[in-house]
C-alpha positions as CSV (number, residue, x, y, z in Angstrom):
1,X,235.3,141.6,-79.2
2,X,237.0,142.7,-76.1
3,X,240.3,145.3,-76.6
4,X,243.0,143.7,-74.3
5,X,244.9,147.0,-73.3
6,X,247.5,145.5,-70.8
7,X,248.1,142.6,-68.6
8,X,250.5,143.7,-65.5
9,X,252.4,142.4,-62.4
10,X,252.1,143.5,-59.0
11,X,255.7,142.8,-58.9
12,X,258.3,143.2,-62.0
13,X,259.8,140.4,-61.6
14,X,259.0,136.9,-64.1
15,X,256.0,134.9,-62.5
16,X,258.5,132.0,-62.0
17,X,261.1,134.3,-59.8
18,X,258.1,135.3,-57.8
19,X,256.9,132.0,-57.3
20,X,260.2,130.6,-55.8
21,X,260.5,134.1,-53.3
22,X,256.9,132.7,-52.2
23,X,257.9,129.4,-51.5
24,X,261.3,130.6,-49.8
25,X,258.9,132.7,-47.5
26,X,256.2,130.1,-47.1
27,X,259.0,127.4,-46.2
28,X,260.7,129.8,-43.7
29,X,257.1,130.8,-42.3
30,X,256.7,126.6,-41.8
31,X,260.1,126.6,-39.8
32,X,258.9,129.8,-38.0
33,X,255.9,128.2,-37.0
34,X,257.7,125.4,-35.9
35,X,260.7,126.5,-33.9
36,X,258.3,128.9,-32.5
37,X,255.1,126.9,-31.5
38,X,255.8,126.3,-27.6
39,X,255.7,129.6,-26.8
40,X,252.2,132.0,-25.5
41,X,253.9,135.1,-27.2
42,X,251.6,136.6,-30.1
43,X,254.5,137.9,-31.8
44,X,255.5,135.0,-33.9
45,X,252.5,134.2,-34.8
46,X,252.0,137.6,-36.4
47,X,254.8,137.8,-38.0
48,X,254.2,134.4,-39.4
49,X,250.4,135.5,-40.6
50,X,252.1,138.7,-42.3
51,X,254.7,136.5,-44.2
52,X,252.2,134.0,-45.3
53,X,250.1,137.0,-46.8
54,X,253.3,138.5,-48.6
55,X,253.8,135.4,-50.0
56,X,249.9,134.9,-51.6
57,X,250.2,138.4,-52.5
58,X,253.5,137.1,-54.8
59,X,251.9,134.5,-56.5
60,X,249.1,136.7,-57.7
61,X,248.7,138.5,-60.4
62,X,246.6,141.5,-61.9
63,X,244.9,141.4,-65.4
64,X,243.3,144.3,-67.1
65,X,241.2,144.4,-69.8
66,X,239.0,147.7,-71.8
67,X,236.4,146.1,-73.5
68,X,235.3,148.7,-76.0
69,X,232.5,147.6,-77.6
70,X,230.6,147.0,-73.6
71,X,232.3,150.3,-72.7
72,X,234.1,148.5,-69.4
73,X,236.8,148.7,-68.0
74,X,237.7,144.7,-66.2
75,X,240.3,143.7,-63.8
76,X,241.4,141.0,-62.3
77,X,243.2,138.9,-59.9
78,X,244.8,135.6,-60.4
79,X,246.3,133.2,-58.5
80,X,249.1,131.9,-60.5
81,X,247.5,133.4,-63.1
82,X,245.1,131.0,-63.5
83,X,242.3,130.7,-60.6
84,X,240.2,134.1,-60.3
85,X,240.0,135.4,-56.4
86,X,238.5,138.5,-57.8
87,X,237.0,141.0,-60.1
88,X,236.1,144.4,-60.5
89,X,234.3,145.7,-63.9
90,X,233.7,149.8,-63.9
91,X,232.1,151.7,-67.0
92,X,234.2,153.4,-68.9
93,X,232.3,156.7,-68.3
94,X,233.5,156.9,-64.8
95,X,236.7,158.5,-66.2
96,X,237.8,161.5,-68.4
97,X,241.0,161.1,-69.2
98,X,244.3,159.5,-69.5
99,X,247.8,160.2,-67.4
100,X,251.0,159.1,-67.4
101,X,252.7,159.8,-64.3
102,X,256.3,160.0,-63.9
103,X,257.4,159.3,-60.0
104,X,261.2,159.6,-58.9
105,X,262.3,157.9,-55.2
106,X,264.8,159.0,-53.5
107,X,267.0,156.3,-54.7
108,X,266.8,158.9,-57.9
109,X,264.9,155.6,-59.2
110,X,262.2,156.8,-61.9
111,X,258.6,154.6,-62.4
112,X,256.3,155.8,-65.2
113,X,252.5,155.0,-64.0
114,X,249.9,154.4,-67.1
115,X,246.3,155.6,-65.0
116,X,243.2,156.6,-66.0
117,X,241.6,159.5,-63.9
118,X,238.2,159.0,-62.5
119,X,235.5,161.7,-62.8
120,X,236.5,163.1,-59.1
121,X,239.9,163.3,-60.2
122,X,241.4,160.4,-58.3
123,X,243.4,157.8,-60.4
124,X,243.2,154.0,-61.3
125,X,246.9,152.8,-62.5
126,X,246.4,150.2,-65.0
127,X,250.2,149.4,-65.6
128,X,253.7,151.1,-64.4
129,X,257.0,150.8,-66.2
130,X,260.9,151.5,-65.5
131,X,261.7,154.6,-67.1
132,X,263.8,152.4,-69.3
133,X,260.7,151.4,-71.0
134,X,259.2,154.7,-71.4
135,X,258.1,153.8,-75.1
136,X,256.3,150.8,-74.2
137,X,254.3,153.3,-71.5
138,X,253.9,155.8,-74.6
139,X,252.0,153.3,-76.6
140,X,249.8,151.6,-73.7
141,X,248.4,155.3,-73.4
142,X,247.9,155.8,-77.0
143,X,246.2,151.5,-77.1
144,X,244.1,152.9,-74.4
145,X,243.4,156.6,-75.8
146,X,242.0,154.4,-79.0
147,X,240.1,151.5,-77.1
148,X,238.6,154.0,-74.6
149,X,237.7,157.0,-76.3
150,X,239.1,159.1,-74.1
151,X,242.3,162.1,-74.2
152,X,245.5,161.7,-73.0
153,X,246.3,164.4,-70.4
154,X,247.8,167.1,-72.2
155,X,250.8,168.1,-68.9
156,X,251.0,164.2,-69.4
157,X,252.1,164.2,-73.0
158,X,254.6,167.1,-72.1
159,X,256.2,165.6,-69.3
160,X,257.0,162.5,-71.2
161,X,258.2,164.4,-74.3
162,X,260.1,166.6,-72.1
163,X,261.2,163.7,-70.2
164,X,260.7,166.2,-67.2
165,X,259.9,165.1,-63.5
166,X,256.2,165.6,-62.4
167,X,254.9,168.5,-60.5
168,X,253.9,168.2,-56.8
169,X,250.4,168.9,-56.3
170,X,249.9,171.5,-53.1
């Protein structure tokens, strides 16, 4: 039976909001294209091919799943959340641990990051939150730290508690 540890969004926003900002870009892109098709330049039409790929990347979504019992870790992506335009499935021994990550902007705007750190230290984020929903990150590491066998970064579980920002890495 496979452990279903979290099911994230590129983008925070509801599927349905995200859909209609896709449209609105793939209807101005349309119009672009149109006002715009006389002319030689190359400009348009790359400005056009980068809209269009903004807009597939906001009706896609990313599923993850820990499948305990196999040991694998399984993502993928969806368009609309329904048709599979790829997949990824790593072993669960490829990592040693569990973070969570608190990142401030410069807006002062805090994200808390859910990853789980591969063998050569780098990190795989399976889901981020607003620090509004800094419980919800809390349990996903403690749903993952049971499904996955493995620890929960100790300076993560003190920065969280603490509530402290993250120290930069020289």
């Amino acid at each position: 039976m496979a452990f279903r540890s979290s099911r994230y969004l590129w983008h925070p926003q509801p599927a349905i909001l995200r859909y209609v900002i896709a449209f609105g870009i793939l209807v101005g892109s349309i119009i672009f294209w149109r006002l715009t098709r006389g002319e030689s330049n190359w400009g348009p039409r790359i400005i056009i091919a980068f809209s269009s790929l903004g807009a597939l990347g906001l009706l896609t979504e990313q599923v993850t799943w820990v499948e305990g019992d196999e040991q694998k870790l399984r993502r993928e992506g969806r368009l609309f959340g329904c048709i599979r335009i790829w997949r990824r499935t790593r072993l669960l021994s490829e990592f040693r641990a569990i973070a969570v990550r608190r990142s401030v902007n410069s807006d002062q705007h805090v994200t808390v990051f859910v990853e789980l750190i591969r063998l050569s230290g780098s990190r795989l984020t399976i889901s981020y939150f607003n620090e509004s929903a800094l419980a919800e990150a809390r349990i996903l590491a403690r749903d993952l730290a049971r499904a996955t066998g493995l620890r929960i970064e100790a300076e993560s579980r003190r920065q969280i508690a603490a509530g402290t920002r993250p120290r930069r890495r020289s």
